[in-house]
SETIDO-281861 format. One record per residue: residue in one letter; residue number from 1; x, y, z of N, C-alpha, C, O, CB in turn. Coordinates in steps of 0.02 Angstrom, whole numbers, always signed. Atoms other than C-alpha are relative to their C-alpha. Glycine has a CB too. Layout:
 r   k    n.x    n.y    n.z   ca.x   ca.y   ca.z    c.x    c.y    c.z    o.x    o.y    o.z   cb.x   cb.y   cb.z
 A NUM      X      Y      Z      X      Y      Z      X      Y      Z      X      Y      Z      X      Y      Z
...
***
This chain:
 r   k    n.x    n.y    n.z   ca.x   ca.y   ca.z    c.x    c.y    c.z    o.x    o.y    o.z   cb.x   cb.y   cb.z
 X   1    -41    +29    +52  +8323  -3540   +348    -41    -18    -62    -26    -67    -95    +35    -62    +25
 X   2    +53     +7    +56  +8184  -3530   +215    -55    +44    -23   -104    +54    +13    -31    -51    +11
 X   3    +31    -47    +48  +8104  -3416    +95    -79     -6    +52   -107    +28    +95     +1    -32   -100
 X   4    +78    +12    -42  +7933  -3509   +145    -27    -51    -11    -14    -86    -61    -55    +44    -13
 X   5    +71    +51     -9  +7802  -3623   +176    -43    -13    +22    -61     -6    +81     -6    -35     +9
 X   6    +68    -15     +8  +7657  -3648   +133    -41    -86    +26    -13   -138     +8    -12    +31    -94
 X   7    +35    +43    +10  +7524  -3781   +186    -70     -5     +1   -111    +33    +27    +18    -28    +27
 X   8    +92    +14    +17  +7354  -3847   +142    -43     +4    +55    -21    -22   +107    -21    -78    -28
 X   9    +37    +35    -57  +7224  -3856   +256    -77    +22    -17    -94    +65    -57    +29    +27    +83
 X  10    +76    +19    +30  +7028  -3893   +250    -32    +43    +27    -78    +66     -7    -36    -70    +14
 X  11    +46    -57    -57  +6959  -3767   +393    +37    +87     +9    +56   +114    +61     +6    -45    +99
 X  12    -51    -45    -27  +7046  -3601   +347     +9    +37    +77    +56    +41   +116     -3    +48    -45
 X  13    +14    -45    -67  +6966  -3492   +491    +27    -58    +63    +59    -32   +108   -100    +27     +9
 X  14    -16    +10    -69  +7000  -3627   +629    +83    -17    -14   +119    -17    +36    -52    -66    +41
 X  15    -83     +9     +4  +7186  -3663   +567    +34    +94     -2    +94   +105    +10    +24    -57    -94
 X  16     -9    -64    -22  +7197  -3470   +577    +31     -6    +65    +92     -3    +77    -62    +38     +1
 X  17     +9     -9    -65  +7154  -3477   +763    +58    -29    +26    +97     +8    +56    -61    -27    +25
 X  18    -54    +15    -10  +7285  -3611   +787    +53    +15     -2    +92     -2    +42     +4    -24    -12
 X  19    -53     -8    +15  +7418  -3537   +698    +23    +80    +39    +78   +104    +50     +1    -11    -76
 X  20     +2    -91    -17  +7378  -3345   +765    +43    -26    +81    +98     -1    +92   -115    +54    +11
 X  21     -3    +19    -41  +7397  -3436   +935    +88    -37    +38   +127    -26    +85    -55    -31    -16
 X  22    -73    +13     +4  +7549  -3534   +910    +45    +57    -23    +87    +67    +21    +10    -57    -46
 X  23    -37    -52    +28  +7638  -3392   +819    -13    +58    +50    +14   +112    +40    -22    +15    -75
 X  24    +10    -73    -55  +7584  -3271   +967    +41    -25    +40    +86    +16    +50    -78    +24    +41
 X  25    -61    +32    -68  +7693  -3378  +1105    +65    +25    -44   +111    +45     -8     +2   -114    +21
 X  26    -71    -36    +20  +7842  -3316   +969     +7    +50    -13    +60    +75    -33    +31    -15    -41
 X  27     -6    -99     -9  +7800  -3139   +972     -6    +25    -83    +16    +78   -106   +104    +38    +42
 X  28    +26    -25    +78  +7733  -3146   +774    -59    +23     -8   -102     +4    +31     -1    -50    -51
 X  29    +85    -16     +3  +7574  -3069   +721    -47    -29    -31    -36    -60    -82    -16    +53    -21
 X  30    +67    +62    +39  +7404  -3154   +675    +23    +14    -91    +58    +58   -117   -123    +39    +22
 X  31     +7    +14    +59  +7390  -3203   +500     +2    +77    -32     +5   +126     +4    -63    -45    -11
 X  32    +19    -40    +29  +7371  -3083   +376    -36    -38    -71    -10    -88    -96    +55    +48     -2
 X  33    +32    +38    +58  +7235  -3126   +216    +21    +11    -60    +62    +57    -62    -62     +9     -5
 X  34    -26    +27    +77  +7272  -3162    +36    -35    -46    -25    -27   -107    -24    +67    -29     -6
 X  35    +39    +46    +35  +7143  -3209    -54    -44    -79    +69    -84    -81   +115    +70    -33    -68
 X  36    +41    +54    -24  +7100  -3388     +2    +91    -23    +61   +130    -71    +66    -40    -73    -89
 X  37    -78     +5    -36  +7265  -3378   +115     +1    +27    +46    -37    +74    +55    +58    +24    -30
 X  38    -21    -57    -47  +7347  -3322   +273    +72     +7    +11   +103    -47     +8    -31     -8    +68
 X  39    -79     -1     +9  +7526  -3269   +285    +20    +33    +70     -7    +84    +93    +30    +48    -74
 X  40    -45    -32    -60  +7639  -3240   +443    +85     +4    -36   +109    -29    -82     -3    -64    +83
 X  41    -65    -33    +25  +7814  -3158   +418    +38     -2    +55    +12    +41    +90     -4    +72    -29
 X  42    -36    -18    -39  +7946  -3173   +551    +75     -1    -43    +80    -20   -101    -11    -41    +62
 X  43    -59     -6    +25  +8136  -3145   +525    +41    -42    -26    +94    -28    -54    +24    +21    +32
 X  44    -10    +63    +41  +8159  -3314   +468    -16    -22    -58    +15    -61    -94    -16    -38    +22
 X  45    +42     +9    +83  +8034  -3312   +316    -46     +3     -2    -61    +35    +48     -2    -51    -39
 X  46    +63    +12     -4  +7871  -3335   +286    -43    -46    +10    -38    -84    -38    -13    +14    -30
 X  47    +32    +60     +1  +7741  -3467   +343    -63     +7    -15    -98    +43    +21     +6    -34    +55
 X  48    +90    -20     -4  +7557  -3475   +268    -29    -88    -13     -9   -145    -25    -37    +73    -89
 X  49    +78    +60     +0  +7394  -3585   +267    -42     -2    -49    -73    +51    -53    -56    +10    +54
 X  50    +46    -32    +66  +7290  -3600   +107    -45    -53    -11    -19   -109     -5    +44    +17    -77
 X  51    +45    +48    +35  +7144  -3700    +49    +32    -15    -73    +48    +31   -110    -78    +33     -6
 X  52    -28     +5    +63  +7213  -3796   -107    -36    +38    -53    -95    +56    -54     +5    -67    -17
 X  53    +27    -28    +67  +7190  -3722   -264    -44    -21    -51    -85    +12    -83    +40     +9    -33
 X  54    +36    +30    +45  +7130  -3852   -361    -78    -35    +47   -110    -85    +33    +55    -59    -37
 X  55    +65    +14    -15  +6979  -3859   -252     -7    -75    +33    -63    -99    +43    -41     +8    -65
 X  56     +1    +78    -26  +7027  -4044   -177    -12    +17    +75    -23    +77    +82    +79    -51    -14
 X  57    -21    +35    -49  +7035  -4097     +1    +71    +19     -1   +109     +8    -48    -17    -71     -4
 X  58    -86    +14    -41  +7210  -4055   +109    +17    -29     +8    -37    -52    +24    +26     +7    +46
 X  59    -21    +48     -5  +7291  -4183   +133    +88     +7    +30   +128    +48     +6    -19    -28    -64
 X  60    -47    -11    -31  +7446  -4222   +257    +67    -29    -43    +66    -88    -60    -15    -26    +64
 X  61    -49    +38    +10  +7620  -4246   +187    +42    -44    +36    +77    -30    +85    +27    +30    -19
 X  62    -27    +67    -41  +7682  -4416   +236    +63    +26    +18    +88    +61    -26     +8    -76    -44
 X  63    -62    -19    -22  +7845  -4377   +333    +20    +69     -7    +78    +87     +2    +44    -36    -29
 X  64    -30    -61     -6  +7854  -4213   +316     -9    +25    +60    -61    +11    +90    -20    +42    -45
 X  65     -7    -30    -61  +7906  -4110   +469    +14    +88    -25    +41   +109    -76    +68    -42    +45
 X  66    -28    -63     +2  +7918  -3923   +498    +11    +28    +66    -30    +24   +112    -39    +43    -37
 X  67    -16    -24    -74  +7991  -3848   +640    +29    +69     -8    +60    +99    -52    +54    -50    +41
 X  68     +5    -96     +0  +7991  -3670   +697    +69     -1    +84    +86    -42   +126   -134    +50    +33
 X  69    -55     +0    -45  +8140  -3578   +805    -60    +33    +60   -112    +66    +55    +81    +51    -27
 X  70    +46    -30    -60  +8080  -3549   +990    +95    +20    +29   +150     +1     +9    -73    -75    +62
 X  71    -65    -24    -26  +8213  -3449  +1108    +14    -64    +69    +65    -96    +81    -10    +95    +30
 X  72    -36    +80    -34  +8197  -3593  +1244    -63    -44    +15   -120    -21    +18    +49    +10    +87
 X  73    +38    +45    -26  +8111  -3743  +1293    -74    +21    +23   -130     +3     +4    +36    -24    +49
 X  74    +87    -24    -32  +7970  -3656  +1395    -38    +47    -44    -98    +56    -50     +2    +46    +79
 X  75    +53    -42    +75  +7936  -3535  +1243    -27    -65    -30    -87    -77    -24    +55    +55    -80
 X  76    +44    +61    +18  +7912  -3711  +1157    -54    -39    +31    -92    -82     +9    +33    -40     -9
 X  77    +74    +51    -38  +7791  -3774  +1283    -58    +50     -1   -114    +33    +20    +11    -30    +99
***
């Protein structure tokens, strides 16, 4: 239900690993690179990981949630 999103993060290569990992239990493929970026594509939209731009520190958005579709429960675990 969304174009995409994108978030910050400080360690690209090990938030890779995480995300390749998580996104493999839903049958998506590892990252793909872009620059200082990694982008996954499933039939829902796009989700990537990027070191900020302006060269700061990542930093977590307070209350923000994102949640991904799984087909059941034990795909989510």
């Amino acid at each position: 239900m969304f174009s995409h999103v994108m978030l910050g993060v400080n360690d690209l290569e090990k938030s890779k690993a995480f995300y390749d990992a998580l996104f493999g239990t839903l049958g998506i493929a590892p990252g793909f690179a872009n620059k200082n970026r990694y982008f996954y594509r499933g039939a829902g939209g796009t989700f990537a990981i990027s070191t900020p731009i302006n060269g700061e520190p990542a930093c977590c958005g307070n209350g923000s949630t994102v949640g991904f579709t799984a087909q059941s429960p034990e795909q989510a675990d």
